[in-house]
Residue, then its C-alpha position, 0 to 999 in steps of 0.5 A: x853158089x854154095x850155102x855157107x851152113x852146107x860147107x860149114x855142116x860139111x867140115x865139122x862132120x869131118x873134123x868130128x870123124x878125125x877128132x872122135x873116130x868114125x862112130x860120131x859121123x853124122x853128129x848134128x854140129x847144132x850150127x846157128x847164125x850168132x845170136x850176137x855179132x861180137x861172138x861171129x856169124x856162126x856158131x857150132x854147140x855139139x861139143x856140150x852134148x857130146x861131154x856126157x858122152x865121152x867124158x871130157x871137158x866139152x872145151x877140151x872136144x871143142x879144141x880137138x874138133x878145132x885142130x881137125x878143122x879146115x875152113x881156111x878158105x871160107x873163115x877165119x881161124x875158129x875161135x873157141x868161146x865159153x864152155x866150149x862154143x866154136x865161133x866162125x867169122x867168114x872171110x870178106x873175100x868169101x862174101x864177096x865172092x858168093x855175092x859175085x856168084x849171086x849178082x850173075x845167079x837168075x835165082x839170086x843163090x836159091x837152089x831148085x829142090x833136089x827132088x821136086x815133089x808133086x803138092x797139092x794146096x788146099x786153100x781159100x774155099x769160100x761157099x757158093x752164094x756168099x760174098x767172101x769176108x775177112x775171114x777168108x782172108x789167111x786162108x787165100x794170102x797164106x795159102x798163095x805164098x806157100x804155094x808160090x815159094x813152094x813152085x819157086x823152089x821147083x816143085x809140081x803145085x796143084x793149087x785148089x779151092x774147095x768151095x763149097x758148093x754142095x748140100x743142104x743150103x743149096x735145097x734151102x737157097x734154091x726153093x726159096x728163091x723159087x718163091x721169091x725171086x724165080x728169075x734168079x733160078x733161070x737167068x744169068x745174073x738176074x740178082x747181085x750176089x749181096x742181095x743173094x746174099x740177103x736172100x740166102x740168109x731169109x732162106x736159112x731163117x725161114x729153115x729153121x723156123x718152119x718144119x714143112x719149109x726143112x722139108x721141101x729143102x731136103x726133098x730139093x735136096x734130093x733132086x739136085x743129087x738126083x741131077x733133076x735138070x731144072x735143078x741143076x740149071x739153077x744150082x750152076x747158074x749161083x755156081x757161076x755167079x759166085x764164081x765171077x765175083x769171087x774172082x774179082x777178088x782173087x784178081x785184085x790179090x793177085x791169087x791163081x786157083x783151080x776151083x775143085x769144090x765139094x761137088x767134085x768128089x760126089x761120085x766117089x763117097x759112097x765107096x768112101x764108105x763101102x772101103x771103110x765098111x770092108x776094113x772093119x772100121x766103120x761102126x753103125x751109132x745112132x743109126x750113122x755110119x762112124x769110125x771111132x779114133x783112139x784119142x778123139x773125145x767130147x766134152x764129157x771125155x766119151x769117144x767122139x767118132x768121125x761120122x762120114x754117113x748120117x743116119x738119113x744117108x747123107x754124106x757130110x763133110x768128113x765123107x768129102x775130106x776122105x774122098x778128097x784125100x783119095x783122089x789127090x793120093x791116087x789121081x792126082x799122085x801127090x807126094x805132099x797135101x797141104x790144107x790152109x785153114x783155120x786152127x778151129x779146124x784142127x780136130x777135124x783133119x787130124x780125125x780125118x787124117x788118122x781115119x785115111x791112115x787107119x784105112x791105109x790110104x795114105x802111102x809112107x811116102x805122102x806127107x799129109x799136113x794141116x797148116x792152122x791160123x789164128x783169128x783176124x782180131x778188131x782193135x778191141x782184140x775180139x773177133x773182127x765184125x762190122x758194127x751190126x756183128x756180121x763179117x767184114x766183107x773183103x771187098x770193102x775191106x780192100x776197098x777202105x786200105x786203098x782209100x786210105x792209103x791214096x788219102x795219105x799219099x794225096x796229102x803228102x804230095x800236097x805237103x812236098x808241093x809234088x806233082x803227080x799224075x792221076x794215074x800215078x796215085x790210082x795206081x800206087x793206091x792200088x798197088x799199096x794199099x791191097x799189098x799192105x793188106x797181105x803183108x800184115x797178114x803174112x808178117x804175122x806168125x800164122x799160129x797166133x791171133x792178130x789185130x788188124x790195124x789200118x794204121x799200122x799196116x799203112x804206116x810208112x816204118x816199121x815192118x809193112x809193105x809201105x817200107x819195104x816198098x820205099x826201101x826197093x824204090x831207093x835203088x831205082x832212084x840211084x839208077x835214075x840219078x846216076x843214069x845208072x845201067x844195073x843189069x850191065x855192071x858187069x858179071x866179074x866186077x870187083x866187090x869190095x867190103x871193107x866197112x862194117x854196114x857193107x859187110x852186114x848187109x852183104x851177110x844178110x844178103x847171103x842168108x836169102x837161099x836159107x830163108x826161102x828153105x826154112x819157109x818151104x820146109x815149115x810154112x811160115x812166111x812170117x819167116x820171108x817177111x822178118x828177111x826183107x825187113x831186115x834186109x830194107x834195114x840194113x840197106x837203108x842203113x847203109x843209104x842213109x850214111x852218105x857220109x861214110x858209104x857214099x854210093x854215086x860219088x864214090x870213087x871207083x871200084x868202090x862205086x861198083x861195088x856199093x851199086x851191085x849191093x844196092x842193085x842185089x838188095x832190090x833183086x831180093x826184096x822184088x823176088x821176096x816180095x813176088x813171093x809173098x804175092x806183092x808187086x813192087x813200083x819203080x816209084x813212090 
């Protein structure tokens, strides 16, 4: 199936050659979908940029490019508009022919990548013995919808969580409990995770309020780097812990990872730091090895360096990012890194970045990019916190979506007098609840703050999973209703839009393959999102309108026809939505 901005694309390159001559092959058309539907579906804009150039009127480059122009299959006449717009109506005939192409397409017209490429994603990374909170929520929702589109569109991802797992905390932590509670050390699950959770916090209070404690912790530091046996069977036993429970909540998300956390890459620093020395960037300051980046200052606008060797030896974060890097670019042969983190971390990886390519780490070939996200804000717009000023904990903030929306539903079966099983209403809770959690998330521009509203995210209209879940459902009724077989309405079945509410959802319909590119190409799932509520819109449109669009009683071949659009509309939102992460149901 061919993508109508390609053909488009495609034909004014040529016209441009015949129109211009061959030294404007390649000029951007600058082709947009019309802001305003009065004007057409598409619009081509060079013909401004190119008046300066040549010297003409752009309407009068705009009618030469138009006499050279042959899009008769696809639209109908181009019409010029304004200065000098070239406007693109496309032809009933060739919707319905690209839908046919579409209904008969597994992958519903999404193109796998011409060169797939080897990415690595970088996201989730909660810390050992610590109860993951709301704010690792982006990381993890965003971060599995990259990588799915990003899987979906045919590329090798390698999805890894960089817990931390390593450092001083875990000297700190490890004698602590030695005092405290000594079985924690030596037995599997001899402590749940919230009370080690309680008791890590003990420990950092009484780190930092007791010199000789700071002291035993960085000497239990140093047997744990040592690989002292007893140690280490201590430190892998909160390993193991904090794994399972972390995975509780990764299964309910519905969120694959492969764990590769700080410690993983402990064997490879010190020659972080010996490559750095040998390329003449690292510079001792204080007594820590740094390297200085044109660029980077603090607060009083002196050079600020990235330090990758404290000035006792140790490594840092920095040192580990650097590590990273390596080992993703030279074992793992990524072509493509991308790291899911917090905005406040920007400084961070673009230091770490520019040192790895200053080193000549980072081969021109291999694309290296930091995805931020804003805050998850209360109602009051400051940062969310439980009332005693901690992090929410995920868990209960799942926990609370799926209550409340199995209370809304138990009262809304209770309004319509409707029986459903206990099944039923455990499972559609579920299922609705957590997605409507990730679609608020995910519907949000990354790049900005948001408010998180139970409410709202909740909310049967608007844009939120409940909706868009509803709006899949309606064609599964219709199938119920009409006894109707979706899967055998035959591959050359005749489509027919006559009627304006068919010819937009058909068009929106075809705009699906560009969407999925655009979120591949810029990591912005809000961009998916936007799509299926538009879409559930326009279908529900056309749904409600039983007068003008009836659907089971329409006579033949309009009944078909109007049935192959409901049955693409729930294709896509199903594959969309999978893309996001979220599940649909037959029914609600």
């Amino acid at each position: 199936m061919n993508s109508t901005i390609a053909y488009l694309t495609t034909q004014l390159d040529r016209a441009i050659v015949a129109a211009l001559g061959a030294d404007y092959a390649g000029t951007d058309p600058i082709l947009v979908l019309s802001s305003n539907p009065k004007f057409g579906d598409y619009q081509a804009n060079m013909a401004m940029g190119l008046s300066k150039k040549l010297g003409q009127p752009p309407r009068a480059i705009a009618q030469s490019i138009v006499d050279n122009l042959d899009v008769a299959d696809v639209c109908e006449p181009p019409q010029i508009a304004g200065p000098g717009f070239i406007n693109f109506i496309v032809k009933p005939s060739y919707l319905a022919t690209q839908l046919q192409a579409m209904q008969s397409d597994s992958r519903l017209g999404v193109p796998v990548a011409d060169k797939p490429q080897r990415v690595v994603v970088d996201f989730s990374s909660p810390n050992i013995a610590k109860e993951m909170h709301v704010g690792h929520l982006r990381s993890t929702i965003l971060g599995d919808c990259i990588a799915r589109v990003l899987e979906f569109r045919g590329h090798d991802v390698l999805r890894l969580n960089h817990v931390g797992d390593w450092g001083t905390q875990f000297g700190m932590l490890i004698l602590y409990l030695r005092e405290a509670y000594p079985q924690a050390l030596t037995t599997a699950d001899a402590l749940d995770l919230g009370d080690l959770v309680v008791l890590y916090k003990q420990a950092k209070q009484r780190f930092d309020t007791d010199s000789q404690f700071q002291a035993a912790a960085r000497e239990e530091v140093v047997k744990l780097q040592a690989r002292d046996p007893e140690t280490i069977k201590a430190w892998n036993l909160l390993c193991d812990q904090s794994r399972r429970e972390f995975q509780v909540i990764y299964d309910r998300l519905h969120v694959n990872l492969t764990e590769r956390g700080e410690s993983f890459y402990n064997p490879y620093l010190a020659s972080v730091v010996a490559d750095l020395k040998a390329t003449g960037l690292l510079v001792e300051s204080d007594g820590a090895q740094c390297v200085f980046v044109e660029g980077f200052t603090n607060r009083d606008g002196d050079p600020l360096p990235l330090i990758v060797q404290k000035t006792d030896g140790g490594y840092n974060y920095a040192t580990t990012d650097l590590a990273a890097i390596r080992y993703r670019i030279q074992t793992d042969t990524a072509d493509r890194i991308i790291y899911i983190t917090d905005a406040g971390q920007a400084d961070h990886f673009a230091q770490v970045f520019q040192v790895a390519k200053l080193a000549k780490w980072i081969p021109e070939n291999v694309e290296i990019v930091h995805v931020p996200f804003g805050l998850v804000l209360g109602e009051d717009g400051k940062k969310i916190k439980t009332r005693s000023g901690e992090a929410i904990k995920l868990k209960e903030l799942l926990d609370e979506a799926v209550d409340r929306f199995r209370n809304d539903l138990e009262a809304r079966l209770l309004a319509d007098s409707r029986q459903e099983t206990p099944e039923f209403i455990a499972n559609s809770a579920n299922v609705v609840g957590i997605s409507a959690v990730k679609y608020s998330d995910l519907s949000q521009n990354r790049t900005s703050n948001y408010v998180f509203s139970f409410d709202k995210m909740l909310a049967l209209q608007g844009n939120t999973a409940p909706y868009m879940m509803y709006a899949y459902v309606r064609p599964q009724g219709i199938s119920r209703k009409g006894e109707i077989d979706f899967d055998n309405l035959g591959d050359n079945a005749q489509i027919i839009l006559n009627g304006e509410l068919e010819l937009i959802l058909a068009k929106h319909l075809l705009q699906f393959g560009v969407t999925i590119m655009e979120v591949e190409r810029d990591l912005l799932p809000n961009r998916l999102c936007q799509y299926l509520f538009e879409l559930s819109q326009k279908f529900n449109q056309l749904y409600a309108d039983d007068v003008n669009y009836p659907i089971l009683k329409a006579e033949e071949p309009l009944r078909t026809s109007r049935l192959i659009l409901c049955h693409l509309t729930a294709k896509i939102l199903k594959l969309g939505l999978d893309l996001l992460g979220i599940p649909v149901l037959e029914r609600m």
